[in-house]
N, C-alpha and C positions, 0 to 999 in steps of 0.2 A: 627835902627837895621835892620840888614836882614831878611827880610820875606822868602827868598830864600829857609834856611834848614830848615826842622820840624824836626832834631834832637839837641841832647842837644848840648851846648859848654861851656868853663869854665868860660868865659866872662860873658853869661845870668843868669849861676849857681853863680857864684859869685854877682851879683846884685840879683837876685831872694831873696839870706839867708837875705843880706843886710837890703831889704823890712822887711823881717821877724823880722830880728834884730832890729827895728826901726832906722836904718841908713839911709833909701833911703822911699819916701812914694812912693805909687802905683798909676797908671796910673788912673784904674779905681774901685770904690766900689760899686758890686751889694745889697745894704743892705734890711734884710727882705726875701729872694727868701726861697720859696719853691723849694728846687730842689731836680732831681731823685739821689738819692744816691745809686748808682749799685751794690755798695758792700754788702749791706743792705736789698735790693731789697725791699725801700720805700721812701717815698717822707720825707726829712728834714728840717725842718726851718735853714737860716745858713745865715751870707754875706760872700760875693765870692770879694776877691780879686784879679784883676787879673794887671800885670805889660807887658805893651808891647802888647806881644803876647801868654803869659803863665799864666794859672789862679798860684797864688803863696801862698794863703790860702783859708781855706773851713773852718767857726764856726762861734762861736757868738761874737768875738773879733774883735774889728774896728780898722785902724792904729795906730798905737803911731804918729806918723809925716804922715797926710797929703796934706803937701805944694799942690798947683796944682793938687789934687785929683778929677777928677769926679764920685760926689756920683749917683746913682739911686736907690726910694726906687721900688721895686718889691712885697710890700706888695698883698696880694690877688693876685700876678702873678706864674707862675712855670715855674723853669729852666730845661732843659734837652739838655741832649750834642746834638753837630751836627748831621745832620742826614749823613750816610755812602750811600754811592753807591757802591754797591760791584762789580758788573760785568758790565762796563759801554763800549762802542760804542762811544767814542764822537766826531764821524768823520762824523754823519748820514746826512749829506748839515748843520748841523749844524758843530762848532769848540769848541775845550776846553774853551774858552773865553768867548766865546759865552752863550756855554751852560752852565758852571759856574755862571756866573751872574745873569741868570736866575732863574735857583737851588738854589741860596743863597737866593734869595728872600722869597723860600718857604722851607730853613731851610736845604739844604743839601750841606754840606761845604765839604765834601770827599769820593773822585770817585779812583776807580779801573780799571783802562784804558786800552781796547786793545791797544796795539800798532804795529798791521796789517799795516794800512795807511802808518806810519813812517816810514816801511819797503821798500816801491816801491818811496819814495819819496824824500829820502836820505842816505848817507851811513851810516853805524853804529854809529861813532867817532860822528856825527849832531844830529843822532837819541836820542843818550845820553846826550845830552848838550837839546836838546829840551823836554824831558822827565824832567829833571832836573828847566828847565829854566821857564815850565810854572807854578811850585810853585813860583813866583816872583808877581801871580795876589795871590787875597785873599784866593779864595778856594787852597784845597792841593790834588796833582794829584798823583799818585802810579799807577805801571804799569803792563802787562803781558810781557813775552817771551813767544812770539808764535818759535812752533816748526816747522809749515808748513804751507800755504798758499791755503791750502783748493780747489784750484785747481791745476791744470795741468799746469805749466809754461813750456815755453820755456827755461829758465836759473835759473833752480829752485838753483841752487849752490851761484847763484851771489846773494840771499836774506835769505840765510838759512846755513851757515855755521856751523864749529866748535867755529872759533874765535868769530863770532856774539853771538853767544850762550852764549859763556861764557864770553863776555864782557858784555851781558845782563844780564847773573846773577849772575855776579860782583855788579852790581850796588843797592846801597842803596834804591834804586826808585824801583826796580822793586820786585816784591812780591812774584810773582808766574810764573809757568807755565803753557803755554796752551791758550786758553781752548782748551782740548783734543778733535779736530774732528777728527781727524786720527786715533783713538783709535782701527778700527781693523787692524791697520797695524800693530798695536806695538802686539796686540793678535796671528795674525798669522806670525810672528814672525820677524817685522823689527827691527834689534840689534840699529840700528842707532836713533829713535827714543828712543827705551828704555836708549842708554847711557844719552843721555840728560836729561829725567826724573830721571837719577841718580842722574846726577849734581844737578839737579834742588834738590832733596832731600837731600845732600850733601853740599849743599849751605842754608838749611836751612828755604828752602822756597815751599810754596805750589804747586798740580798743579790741577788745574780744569778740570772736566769733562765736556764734553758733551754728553749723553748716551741716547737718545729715545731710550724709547722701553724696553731699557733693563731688560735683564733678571736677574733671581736672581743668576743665574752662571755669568753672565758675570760679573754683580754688584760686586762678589765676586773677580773676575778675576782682574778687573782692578782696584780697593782696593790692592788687592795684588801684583800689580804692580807700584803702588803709589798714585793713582787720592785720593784725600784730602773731594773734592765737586763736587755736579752735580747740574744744575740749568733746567737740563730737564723734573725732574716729573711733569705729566699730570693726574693725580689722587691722592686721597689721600691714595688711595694705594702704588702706586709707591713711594710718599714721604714714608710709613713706611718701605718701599723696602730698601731704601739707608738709612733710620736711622738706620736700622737691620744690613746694611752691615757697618757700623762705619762711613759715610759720614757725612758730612755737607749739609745741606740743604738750597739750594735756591731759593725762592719761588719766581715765574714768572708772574709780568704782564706787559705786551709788547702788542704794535701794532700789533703785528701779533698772540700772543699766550697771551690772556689776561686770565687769569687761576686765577687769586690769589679767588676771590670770591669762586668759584668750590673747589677749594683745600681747604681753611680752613672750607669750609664746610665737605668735606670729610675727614678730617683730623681729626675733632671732633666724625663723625662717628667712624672711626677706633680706636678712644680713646686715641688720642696724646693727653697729656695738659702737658707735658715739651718742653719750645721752645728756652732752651738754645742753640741747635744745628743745629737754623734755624736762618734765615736773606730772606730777601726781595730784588729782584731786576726787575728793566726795561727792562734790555737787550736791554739797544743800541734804544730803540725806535722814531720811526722819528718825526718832531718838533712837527705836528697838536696832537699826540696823547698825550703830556704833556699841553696843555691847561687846563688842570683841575687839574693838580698839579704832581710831580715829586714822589719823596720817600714818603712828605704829602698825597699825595692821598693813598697809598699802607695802610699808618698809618688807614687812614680814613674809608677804607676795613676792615681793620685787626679790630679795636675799635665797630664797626656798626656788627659785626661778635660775638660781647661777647666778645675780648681777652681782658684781664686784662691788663689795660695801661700801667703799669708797665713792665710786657711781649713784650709787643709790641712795647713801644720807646728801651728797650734796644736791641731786633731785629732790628731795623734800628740804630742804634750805640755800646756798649760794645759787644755784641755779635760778630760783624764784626771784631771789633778791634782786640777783643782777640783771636779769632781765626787767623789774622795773626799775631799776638806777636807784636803789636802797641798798647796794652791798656795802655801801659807808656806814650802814645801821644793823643790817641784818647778815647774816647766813653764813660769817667768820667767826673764829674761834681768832679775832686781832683785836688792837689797841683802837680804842673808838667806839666799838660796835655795844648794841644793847647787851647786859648779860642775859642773856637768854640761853639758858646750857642746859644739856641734859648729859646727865650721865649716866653709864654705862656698865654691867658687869660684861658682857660678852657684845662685840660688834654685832655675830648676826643674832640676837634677841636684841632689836629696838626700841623694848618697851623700858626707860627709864628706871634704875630702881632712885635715882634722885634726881629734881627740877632744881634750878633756880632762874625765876621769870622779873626780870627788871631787877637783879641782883638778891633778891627776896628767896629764901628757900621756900618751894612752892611742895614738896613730896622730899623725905632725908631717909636715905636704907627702906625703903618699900614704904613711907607710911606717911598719910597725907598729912603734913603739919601746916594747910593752909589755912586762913581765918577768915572769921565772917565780915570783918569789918575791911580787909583789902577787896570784896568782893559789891559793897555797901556800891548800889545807884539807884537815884532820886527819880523812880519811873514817871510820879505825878508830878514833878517838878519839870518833865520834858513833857509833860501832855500825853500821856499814855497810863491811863486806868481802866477799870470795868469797861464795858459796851455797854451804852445807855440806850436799851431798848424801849421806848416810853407808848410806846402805837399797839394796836391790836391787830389779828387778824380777822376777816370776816367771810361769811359765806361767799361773797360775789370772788373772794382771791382766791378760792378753788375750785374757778373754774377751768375749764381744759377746755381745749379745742385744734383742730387739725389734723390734716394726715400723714404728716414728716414727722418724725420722733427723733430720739437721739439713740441709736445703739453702741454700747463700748465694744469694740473691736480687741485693745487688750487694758491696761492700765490709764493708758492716756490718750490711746485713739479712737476717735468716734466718729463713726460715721450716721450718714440719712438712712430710716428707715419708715417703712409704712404701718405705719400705727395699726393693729389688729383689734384694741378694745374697745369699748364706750367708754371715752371722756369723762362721761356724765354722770359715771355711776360715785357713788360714798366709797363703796372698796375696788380692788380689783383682783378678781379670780387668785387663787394661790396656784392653781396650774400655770397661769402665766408668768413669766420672766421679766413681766412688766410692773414699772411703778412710775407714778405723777413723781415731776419733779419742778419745782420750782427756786426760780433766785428772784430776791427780793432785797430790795435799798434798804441798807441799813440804816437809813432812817425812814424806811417807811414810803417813799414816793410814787417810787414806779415795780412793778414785779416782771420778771417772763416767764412763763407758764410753757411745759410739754411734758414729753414720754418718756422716758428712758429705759432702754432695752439691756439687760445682762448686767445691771450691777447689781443686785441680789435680789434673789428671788422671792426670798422669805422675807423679807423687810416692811414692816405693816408704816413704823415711824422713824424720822432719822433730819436730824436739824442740826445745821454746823454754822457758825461766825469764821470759821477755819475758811475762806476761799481766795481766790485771786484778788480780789477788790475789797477783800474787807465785806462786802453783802452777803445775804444768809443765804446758803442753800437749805433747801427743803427737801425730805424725799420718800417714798412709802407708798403703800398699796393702800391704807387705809388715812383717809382724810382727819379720822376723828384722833388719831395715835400722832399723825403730822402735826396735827394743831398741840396736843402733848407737846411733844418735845420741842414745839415753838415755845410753850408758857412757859418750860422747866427752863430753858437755853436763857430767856428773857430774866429767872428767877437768879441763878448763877450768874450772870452777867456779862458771858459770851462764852463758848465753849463749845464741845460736841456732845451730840445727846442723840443715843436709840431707843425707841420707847416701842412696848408689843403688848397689844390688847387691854391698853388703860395702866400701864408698869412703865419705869424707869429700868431700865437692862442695863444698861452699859453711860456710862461718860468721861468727857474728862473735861476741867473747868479750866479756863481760858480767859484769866482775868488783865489779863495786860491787851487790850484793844480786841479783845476777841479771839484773837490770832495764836497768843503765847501763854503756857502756863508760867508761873513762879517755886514748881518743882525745882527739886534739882534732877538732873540728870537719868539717875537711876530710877528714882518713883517716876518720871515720866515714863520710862521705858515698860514698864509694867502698869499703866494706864492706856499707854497707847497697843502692849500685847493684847490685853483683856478684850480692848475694842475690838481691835483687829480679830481676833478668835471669834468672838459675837458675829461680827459680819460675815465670818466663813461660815461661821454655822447657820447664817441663812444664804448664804449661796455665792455671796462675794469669791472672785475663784484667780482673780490675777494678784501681781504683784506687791504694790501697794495703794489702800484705800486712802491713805492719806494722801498722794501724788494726787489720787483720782480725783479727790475734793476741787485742790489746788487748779488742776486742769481744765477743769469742767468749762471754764472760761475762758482760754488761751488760744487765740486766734492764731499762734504761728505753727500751731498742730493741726492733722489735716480732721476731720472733713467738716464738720457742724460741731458749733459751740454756743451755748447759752449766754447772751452775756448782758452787761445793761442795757444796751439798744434794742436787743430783742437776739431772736435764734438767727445767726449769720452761719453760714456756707464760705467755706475759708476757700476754695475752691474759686468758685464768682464772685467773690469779693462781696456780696450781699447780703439784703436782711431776706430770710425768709420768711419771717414776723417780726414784726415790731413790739417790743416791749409795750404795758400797759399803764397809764397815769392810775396810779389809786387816788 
């Protein structure tokens, strides 16, 4: 069978009844489970029969014909659907492969995927066929239509179209729109934005905010303009902000903004105890900060918090589903739906001691029995290999100039500052806090050149493929160490590289577009520690450096961002230099 669609066909629908009819017996019988019955909102005795890739009955009735059946009894165990990812990042030096594999182990079979990356790295017509292609591994992937690119490009037309648009929400895969960071444009009144969120409405499908801060006018505002969800409240105030305003609610813990603990504690203050119109999510968070569990962890919070287990697995699965019109597919323990099951020795320990992802046992009694060939995708065959860095750098690209710099305020905010050194010089002072920084076209065209204040002090070389657009940043006190870790990054074929005094320190290689290792999981995660420790040890002192890469570029953060046009001021909407032709 094709693992491919996770929708229906007539072919699966006709063997499905068959099972039923006692014509055809079933793949597999879970007999004895406890499982969540969501419709019910309580836990059922029942066996689960599932064929293929579809559970095909939910009671107390065992096959007529079980030729080839595999029984399990699940006595004393508890089933409950997959765990959902709703707003997923799977591009963070990790890959969908990747970080699938992983997720499944600790019971999360379906992610909600930007699809940013896909944009700068192929044309639409690929973007769709890859979107599509990587449901062919076990877990199942669903996607956004981003409307804009969060910064200032040089050819923002050539990734943001009419056509792109609407062949993205065309597509069965994609879900939603968004996530809306551009959202005071569409307020102060870009029609071009707002036609898209039409479609997008029009099409049937969600679009996600993004709203710090917001107020209860604006909350209002952009409700009435179509945003569905926000995944930005910071209190539990603000979550009863966007429940007030008709939102969906998505509750945030990430590497950078770990809130979930804070919030359902505030949340209980404010006297929320309906959590139909909430779900849970990571936001994109880089490899080290899932060591301790993906969606299970969030379960793990939530349970240790007081929520009633029942509340709380169906927030990481039937709630997600049904809010985008996938509970036909996902986040039931009913006749139809994907098998995607995790089961259970104790409700409140979330973490699985057995998967089964598309009817496949993915982890049996603690022990991962998955293989390398359900996990096999054809990266060169969608256009995604090395970074072909083929160009040099020269003296004239390091030069500096100006008196606005870029200071980081914490992880991702940066604001204007007045430059204190000479430009001009080969290094710069180790008393200072300052280092040259540059972003440059990954292929070589244009660079923008300045200062950066407070991201590590000690930092002589430091070159990443790792940013917002796919172009390299650069960054260091010493020019000669910068051009280092230009050649080594160029040698690897995209990747991050710190180099100090003529030495390679620290890296980590980045061979799928620059962006993504082909680790798995866990060696990531102690590639990206060692980095990370590296950088502290010269003075890196927030949260996380890898965000900070990412950011460097991101005009919907305040105050000055580097980006292809040159240094813009998110503030006045301006360039305060213009990028430079090489």
């Amino acid at each position: 069978m094709n693992q491919h669609i996770a929708f229906w066909n007539k072919s699966q629908m006709r063997k499905q009844v068959a099972v039923i009819q006692g014509e055809m017996a079933p793949s597999l019988v879970l007999k004895n489970a406890a499982y969540l019955n969501t419709a019910l909102k309580k836990w059922t005795k029942a066996n689960i029969w599932i064929l293929e890739d579809r559970i095909i009955y939910v009671g107390e009735k065992l096959p007529a014909k079980d030729t080839g059946t595999e029984y399990a009894d699940l006595e004393g165990r508890f089933v409950v659907p997959g765990y959902i990812e709703p707003h997923c990042h799977p591009f963070q030096l990790y890959n969908p492969q990747t970080l699938s594999r992983y997720a499944l182990q600790r019971g999360t079979s379906v992610f909600l995927a930007d699809n940013f990356m896909l944009l700068f790295e192929m044309n639409i017509s690929k973007a769709l066929s890859f979107m599509e292609d990587v449901n062919e591994m076990p877990a199942n992937f669903f996607w956004w239509c981003r409307y804009d690119a969060q910064t200032e490009l040089a050819e923002e037309e050539k990734y943001f179209s009419e056509t792109s648009i609407k062949k993205l929400l065309e597509s069965p895969y994609v879900l939603q729109g968004g996530e809306l960071t551009s959202w005071p444009r569409v307020l102060q009144g870009d029609d071009t934005l707002l036609h898209w969120m039409l479609k997008t409405k029009k099409a049937g499908k969600k679009i996600e905010g993004h709203l710090p801060g917001a107020s209860e006018k604006t909350l209002t505002a952009m409700t009435l303009l179509g945003v569905d969800c926000d995944h930005e409240a910071m209190t539990g105030t603000e979550v009863m902000d966007r429940l007030n305003a008709g939102l969906q609610v998505s509750l945030r813990y990430s590497s950078i903004r770990p809130d979930l603990p804070k919030l359902l504690r505030q949340m209980k203050e404010e006297g929320i105890t309906n959590f139909e119109r909430i779900f849970f999510t990571t936001d994109g968070s880089t490899p080290a900060f899932y060591e301790e569990g993906v969606t299970d962890k969030m379960l793990e919070i939530a349970l240790e918090a007081g929520i009633d287990p029942v509340d709380a697995y169906m927030m990481v699965s039937y709630n997600v589903a049904r809010y985008y019109g996938m509970d036909h597919l996902f986040g039931m323990v009913a006749p139809g739906r994907v098998a995607h099951l995790n089961i259970l020795d104790d409700i409140h320990n979330p973490l699985p001691v057995s998967v089964l992802a598309k009817g496949k046992w993915m982890k049996r009694d603690g022990i991962d029995i998955s293989k390398d060939e359900d996990f096999e995708f054809d990266w060169e065959g969608h256009g995604i290999s090395q970074r072909k860095i083929d160009w040099d750098l020269h003296d004239d690209d390091f030069q500096f100039s100006g008196l606005v710099g870029i200071e980081m305020y914490n992880s991702v905010i940066t604001r204007p500052y007045n430059v204190s050194i000479n430009p001009f010089s080969e290094e710069i002072n180790e008393e200072s806090d300052e280092c040259f920084l540059m972003l440059i076209d990954k292929e070589g065209k244009w660079r923008t050149n300045t200062i950066v204040k407070g991201f590590a002090k000690n930092l002589y070389g430091f070159a990443s493929s790792y940013s917002n657009t796919g172009d390299l940043l650069i960054i260091g006190k010493s020019k000669k160490d910068m051009s280092l870790a230009f050649e080594r990054l160029k040698e690897i074929g995209g990747g991050i590289v710190l180099t100090e005094k003529g030495k390679v320190i620290a890296e980590i290689n980045l061979p799928l577009a620059g962006g993504m290792s082909n680790l798995a999981i866990e060696e990531l995660m102690e590639e990206e520690k060692a980095l990370t420790r590296a950088l502290r040890d010269r003075g890196y002192q927030y949260e996380d450096p890898i965000y900070s890469l990412l950011f460097f570029s991101s005009t919907h953060l305040p105050y000055i961002r580097i980006t292809q046009r040159g240094i813009y001021d998110v503030k006045k909407k301006g360039l305060l230099f213009p990028s430079i032709m090489r």
